[in-house]
MIDREN-531431 format. One line per 10 residues: their letters; for each residue x, y, z of N, C-alpha, C, O. Coordinates in nm, 4 decimals. Example, Ala and Ser with C-alpha at 12.3 -4.5 7.8 and 13.67 -1.06 7.14 Angstrom:
<sites>
as	1.3190:-0.5690:0.7800:1.2300:-0.4500:0.7800:1.3200:-0.3300:0.7800:1.4236:-0.3319:0.8465; 1.2850:-0.2250:0.7080:1.3670:-0.1060:0.7140:1.2900:0.0030:0.7870:1.3409:0.1138:0.8039
</sites>
This chain:
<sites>
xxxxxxxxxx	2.2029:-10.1005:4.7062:2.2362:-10.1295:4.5682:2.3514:-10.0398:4.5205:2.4534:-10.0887:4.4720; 2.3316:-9.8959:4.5364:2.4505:-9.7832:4.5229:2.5762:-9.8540:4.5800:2.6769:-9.8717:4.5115; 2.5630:-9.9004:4.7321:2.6776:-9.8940:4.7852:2.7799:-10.0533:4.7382:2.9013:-10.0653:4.7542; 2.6979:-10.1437:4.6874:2.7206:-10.2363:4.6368:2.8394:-10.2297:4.4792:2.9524:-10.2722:4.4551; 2.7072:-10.1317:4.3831:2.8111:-10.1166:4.3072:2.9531:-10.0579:4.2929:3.0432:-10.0951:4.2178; 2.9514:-9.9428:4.3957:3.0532:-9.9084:4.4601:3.2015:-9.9467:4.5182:3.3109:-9.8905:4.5214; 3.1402:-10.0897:4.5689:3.2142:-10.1801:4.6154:3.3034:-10.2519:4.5071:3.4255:-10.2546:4.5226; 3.2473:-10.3064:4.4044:3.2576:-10.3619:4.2964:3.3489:-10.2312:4.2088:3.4606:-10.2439:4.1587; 3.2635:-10.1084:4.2095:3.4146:-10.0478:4.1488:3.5399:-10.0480:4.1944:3.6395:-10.0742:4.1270; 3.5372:-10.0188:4.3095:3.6804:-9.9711:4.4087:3.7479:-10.1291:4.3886:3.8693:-10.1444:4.3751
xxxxxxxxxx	3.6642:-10.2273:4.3888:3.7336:-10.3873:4.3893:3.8533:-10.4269:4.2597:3.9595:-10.4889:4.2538; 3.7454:-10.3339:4.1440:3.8159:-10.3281:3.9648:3.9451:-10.2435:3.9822:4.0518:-10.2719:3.9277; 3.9192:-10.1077:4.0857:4.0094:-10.0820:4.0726:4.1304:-10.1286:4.1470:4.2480:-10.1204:4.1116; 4.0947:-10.1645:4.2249:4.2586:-10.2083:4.3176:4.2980:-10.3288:4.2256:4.4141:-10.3420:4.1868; 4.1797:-10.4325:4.1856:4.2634:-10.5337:4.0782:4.3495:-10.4437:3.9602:4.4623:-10.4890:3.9408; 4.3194:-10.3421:3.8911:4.4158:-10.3048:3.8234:4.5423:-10.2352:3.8760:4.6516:-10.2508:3.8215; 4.5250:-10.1658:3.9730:4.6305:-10.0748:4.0176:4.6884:-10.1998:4.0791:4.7903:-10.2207:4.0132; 4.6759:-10.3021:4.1787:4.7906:-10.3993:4.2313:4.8255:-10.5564:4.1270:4.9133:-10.6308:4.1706; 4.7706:-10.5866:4.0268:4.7933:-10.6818:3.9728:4.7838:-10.6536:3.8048:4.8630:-10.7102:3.7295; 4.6883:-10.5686:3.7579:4.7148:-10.5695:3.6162:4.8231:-10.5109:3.5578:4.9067:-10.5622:3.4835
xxxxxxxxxx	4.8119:-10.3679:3.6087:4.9472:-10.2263:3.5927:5.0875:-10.3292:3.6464:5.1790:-10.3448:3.5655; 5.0910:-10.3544:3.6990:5.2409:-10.4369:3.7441:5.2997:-10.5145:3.6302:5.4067:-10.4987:3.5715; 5.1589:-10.6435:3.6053:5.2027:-10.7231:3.4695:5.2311:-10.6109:3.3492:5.3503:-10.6049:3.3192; 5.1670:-10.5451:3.2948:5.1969:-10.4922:3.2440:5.3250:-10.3886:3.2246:5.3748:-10.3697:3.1136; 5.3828:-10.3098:3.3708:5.5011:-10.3005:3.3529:5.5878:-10.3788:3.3788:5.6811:-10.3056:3.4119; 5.6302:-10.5077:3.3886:5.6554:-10.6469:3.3416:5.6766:-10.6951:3.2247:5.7788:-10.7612:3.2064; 5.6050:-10.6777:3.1425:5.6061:-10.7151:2.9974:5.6198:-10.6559:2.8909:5.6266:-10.7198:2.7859; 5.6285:-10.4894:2.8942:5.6741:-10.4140:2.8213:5.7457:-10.3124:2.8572:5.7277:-10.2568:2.9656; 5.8388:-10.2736:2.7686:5.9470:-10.1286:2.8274:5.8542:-9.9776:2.7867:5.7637:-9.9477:2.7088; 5.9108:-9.9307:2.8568:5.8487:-9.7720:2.8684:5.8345:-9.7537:2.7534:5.7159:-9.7460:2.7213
xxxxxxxxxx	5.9162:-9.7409:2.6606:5.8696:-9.7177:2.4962:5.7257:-9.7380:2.4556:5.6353:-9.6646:2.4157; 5.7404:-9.8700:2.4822:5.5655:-9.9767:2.4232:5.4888:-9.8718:2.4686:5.4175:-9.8088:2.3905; 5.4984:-9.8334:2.6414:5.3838:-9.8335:2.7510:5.3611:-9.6851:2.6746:5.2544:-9.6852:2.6132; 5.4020:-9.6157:2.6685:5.4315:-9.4770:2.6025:5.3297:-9.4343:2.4726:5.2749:-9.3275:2.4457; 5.3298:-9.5676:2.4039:5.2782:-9.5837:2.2865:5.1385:-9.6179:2.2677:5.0466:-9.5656:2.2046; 5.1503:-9.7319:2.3486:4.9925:-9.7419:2.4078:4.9336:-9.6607:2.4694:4.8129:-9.6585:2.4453; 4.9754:-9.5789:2.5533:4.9318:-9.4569:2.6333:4.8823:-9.3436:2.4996:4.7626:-9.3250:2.4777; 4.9667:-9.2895:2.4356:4.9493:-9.2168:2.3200:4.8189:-9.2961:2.2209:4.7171:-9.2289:2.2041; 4.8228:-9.3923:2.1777:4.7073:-9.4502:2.1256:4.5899:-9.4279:2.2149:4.5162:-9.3297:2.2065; 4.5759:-9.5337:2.3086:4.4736:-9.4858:2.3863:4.3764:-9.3575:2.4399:4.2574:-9.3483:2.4703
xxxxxxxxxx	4.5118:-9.2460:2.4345:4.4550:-9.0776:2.4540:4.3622:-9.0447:2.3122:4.2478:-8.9998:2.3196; 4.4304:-9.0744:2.1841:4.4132:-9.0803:2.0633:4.2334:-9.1339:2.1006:4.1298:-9.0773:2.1352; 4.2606:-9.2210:2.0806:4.1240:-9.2898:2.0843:3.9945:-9.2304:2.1619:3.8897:-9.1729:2.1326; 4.0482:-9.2675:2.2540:3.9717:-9.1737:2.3947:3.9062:-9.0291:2.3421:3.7895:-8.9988:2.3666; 4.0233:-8.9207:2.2451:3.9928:-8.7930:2.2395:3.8430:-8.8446:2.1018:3.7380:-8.7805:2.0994; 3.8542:-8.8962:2.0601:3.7322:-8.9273:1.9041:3.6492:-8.9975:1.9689:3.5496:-9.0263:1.9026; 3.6515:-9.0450:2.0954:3.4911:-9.1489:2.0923:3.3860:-9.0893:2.1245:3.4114:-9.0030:2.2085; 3.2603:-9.0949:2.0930:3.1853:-9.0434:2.1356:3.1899:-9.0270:2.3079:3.2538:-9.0917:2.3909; 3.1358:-8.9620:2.3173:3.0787:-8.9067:2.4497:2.9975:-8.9326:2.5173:3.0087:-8.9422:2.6396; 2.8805:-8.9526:2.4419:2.7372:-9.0124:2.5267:2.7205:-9.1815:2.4321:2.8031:-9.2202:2.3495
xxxxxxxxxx	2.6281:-9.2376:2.4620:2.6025:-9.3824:2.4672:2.5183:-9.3306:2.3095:2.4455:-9.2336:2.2885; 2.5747:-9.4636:2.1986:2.4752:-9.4931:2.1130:2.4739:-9.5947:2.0527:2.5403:-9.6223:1.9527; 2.3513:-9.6993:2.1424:2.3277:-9.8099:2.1042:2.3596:-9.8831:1.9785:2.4113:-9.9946:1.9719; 2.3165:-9.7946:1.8632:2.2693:-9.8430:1.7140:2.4425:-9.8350:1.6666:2.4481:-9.8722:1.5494; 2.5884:-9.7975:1.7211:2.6685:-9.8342:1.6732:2.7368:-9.9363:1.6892:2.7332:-9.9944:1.7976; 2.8137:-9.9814:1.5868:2.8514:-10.1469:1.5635:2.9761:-10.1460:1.6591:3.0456:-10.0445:1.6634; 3.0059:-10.2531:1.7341:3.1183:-10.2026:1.8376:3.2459:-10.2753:1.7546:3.3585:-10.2820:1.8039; 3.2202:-10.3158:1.6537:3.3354:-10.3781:1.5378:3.3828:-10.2496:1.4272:3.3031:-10.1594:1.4013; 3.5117:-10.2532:1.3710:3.5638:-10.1891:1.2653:3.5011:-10.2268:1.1117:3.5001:-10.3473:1.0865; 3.4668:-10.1670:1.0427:3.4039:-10.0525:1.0515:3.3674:-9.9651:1.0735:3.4025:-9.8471:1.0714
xxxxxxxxxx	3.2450:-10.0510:1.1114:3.1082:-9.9860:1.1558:3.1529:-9.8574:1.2619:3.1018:-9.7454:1.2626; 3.2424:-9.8974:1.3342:3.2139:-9.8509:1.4781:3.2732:-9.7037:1.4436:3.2169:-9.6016:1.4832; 3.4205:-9.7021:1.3474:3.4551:-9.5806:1.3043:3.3680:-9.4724:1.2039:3.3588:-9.3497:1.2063; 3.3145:-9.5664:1.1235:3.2149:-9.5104:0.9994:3.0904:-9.3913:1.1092:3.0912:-9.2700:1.0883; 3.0184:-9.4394:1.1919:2.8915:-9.4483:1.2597:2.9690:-9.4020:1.4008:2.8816:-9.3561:1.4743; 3.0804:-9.3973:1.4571:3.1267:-9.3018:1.5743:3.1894:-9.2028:1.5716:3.1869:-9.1170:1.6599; 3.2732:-9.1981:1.4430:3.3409:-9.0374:1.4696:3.2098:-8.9210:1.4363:3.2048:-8.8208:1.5076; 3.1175:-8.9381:1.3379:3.0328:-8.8572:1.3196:2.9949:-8.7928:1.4467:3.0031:-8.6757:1.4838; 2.9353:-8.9395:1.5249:2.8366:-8.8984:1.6689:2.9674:-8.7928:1.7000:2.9673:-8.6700:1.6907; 3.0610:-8.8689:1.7337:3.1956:-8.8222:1.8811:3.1879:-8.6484:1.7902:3.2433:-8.5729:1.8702
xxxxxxxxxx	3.1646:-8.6031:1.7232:3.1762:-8.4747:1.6749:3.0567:-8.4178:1.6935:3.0403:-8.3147:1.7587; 2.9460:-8.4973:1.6240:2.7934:-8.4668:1.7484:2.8173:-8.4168:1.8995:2.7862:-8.3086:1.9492; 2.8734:-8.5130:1.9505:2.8430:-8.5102:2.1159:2.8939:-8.4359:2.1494:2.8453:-8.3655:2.2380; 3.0630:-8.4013:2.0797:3.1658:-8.2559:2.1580:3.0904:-8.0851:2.1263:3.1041:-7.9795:2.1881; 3.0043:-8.1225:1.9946:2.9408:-7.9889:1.9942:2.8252:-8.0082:2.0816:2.8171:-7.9326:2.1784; 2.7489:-8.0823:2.0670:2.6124:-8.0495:2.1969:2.7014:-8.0499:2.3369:2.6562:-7.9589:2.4064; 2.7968:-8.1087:2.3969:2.8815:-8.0762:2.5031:2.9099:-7.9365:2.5545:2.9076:-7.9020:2.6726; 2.9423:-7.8458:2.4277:3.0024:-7.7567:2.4334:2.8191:-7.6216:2.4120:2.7761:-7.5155:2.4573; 2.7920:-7.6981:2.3437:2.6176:-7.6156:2.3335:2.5777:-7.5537:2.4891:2.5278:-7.6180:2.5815; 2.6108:-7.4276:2.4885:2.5056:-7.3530:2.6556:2.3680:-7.3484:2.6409:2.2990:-7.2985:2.5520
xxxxxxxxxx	2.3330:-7.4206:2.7627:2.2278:-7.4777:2.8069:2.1651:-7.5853:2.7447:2.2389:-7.6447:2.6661; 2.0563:-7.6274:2.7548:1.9692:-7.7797:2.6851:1.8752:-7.7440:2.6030:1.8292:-7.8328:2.5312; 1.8306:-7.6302:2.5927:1.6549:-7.5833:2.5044:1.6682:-7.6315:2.3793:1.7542:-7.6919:2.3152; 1.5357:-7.5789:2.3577:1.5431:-7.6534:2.2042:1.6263:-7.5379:2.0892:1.6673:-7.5690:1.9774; 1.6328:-7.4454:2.1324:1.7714:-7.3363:2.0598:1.8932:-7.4041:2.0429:1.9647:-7.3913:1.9435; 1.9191:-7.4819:2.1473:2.0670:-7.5198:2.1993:2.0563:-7.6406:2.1075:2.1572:-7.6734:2.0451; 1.9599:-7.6999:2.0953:1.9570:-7.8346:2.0235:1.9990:-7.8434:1.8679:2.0823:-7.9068:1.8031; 1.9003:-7.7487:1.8412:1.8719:-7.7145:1.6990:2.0555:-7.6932:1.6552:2.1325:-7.7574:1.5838; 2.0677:-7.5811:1.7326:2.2207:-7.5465:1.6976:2.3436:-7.6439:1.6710:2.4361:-7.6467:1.5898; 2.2998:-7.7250:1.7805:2.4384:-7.8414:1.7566:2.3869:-7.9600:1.6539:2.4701:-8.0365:1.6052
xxxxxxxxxx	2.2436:-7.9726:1.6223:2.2375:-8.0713:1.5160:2.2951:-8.0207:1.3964:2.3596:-8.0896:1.3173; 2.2656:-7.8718:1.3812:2.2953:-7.7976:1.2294:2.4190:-7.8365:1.2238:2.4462:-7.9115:1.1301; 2.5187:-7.8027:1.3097:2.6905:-7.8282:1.3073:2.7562:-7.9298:1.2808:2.8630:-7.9469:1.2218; 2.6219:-8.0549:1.3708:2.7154:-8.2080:1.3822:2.6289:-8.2202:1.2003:2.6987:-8.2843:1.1217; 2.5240:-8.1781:1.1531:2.4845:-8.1777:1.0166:2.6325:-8.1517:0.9242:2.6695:-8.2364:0.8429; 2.7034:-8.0346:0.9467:2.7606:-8.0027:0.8595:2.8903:-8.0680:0.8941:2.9662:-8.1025:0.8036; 2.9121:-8.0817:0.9852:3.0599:-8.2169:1.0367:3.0342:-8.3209:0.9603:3.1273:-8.3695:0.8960; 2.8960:-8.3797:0.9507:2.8997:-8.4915:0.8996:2.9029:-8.4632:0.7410:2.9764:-8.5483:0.6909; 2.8716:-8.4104:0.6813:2.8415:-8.3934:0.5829:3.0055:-8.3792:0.5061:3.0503:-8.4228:0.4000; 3.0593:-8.3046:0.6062:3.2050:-8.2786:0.5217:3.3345:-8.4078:0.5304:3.4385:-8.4197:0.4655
xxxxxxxxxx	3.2510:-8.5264:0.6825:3.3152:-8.5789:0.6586:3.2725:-8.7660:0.5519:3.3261:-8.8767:0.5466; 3.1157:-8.6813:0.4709:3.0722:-8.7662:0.3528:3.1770:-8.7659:0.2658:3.2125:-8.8602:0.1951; 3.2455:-8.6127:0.2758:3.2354:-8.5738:0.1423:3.4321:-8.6200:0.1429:3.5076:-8.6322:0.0465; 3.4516:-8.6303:0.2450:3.6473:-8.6476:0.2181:3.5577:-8.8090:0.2196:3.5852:-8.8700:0.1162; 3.5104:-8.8475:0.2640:3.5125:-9.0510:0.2230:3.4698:-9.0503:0.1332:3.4815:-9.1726:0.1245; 3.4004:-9.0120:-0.0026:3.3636:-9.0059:-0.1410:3.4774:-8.9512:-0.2156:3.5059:-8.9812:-0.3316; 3.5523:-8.8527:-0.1259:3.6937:-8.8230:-0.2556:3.7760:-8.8765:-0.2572:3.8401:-8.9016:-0.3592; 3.8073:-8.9183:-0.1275:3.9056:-9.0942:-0.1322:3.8858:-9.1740:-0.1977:3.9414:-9.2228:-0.2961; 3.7793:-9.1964:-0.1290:3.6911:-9.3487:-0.2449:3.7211:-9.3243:-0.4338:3.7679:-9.3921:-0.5253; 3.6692:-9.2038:-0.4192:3.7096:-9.2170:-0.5829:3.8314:-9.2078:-0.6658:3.8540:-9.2545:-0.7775
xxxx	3.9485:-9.0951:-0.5394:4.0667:-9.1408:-0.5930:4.1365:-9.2422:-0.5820:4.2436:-9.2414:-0.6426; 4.0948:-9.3789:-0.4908:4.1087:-9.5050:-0.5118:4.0792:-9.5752:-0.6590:4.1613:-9.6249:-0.7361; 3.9374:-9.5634:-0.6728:3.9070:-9.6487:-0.7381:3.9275:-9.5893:-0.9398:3.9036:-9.6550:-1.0411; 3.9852:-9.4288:-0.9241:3.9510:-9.3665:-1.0284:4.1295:-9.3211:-1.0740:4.1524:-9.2552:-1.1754
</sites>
């Protein structure tokens, strides 16, 4: 079963490295590719880290309900060791991450609407 899925990766990858990456430098100039590359890192650096089901994989949702986690996950990442010390610690933090980032979407919000 391991060696199967295995197979199936190495397969994804040679389809991209000999047929997708090509079209693609094909159809756009280094500029674009550059840009997309830069977006993509962008992106990549804010997503969460570990898997969480309960977020919406649509806009919104997905920003509202993932940057919180992705700031969750880089502090328990960075948390030494797993105990429940280590736990406690990174909820308090991703607590106060989140909290501060309630508080810039309520002062927007109101200097929108105010």
């Amino acid at each position: 079963m391991i060696q199967q899925a295995f197979a199936l990766i190495r397969q994804d990858i040679r389809d991209e490295e000999d047929e997708l990456l090509p079209q693609l430098r094909t159809a756009f100039d280094d500029r674009t590719l550059r840009r997309v590359g830069a977006a993509w890192e962008a992106v990549r650096a804010t997503a969460p880290t570990r898997p969480h089901p309960g977020v919406p994989r649509r806009p919104p949702g997905n920003a509202l309900r993932g940057v919180p986690l992705s700031a969750f996950d880089r502090l328990r990442d960075l948390a030494p060791g797993s105990g429940p010390a280590a736990r406690r610690a990174s909820l308090a933090a991703a607590g106060a991450v989140a909290a501060g980032g309630a508080v810039v979407l309520a002062v927007r919000a109101a200097r929108r609407h105010g």
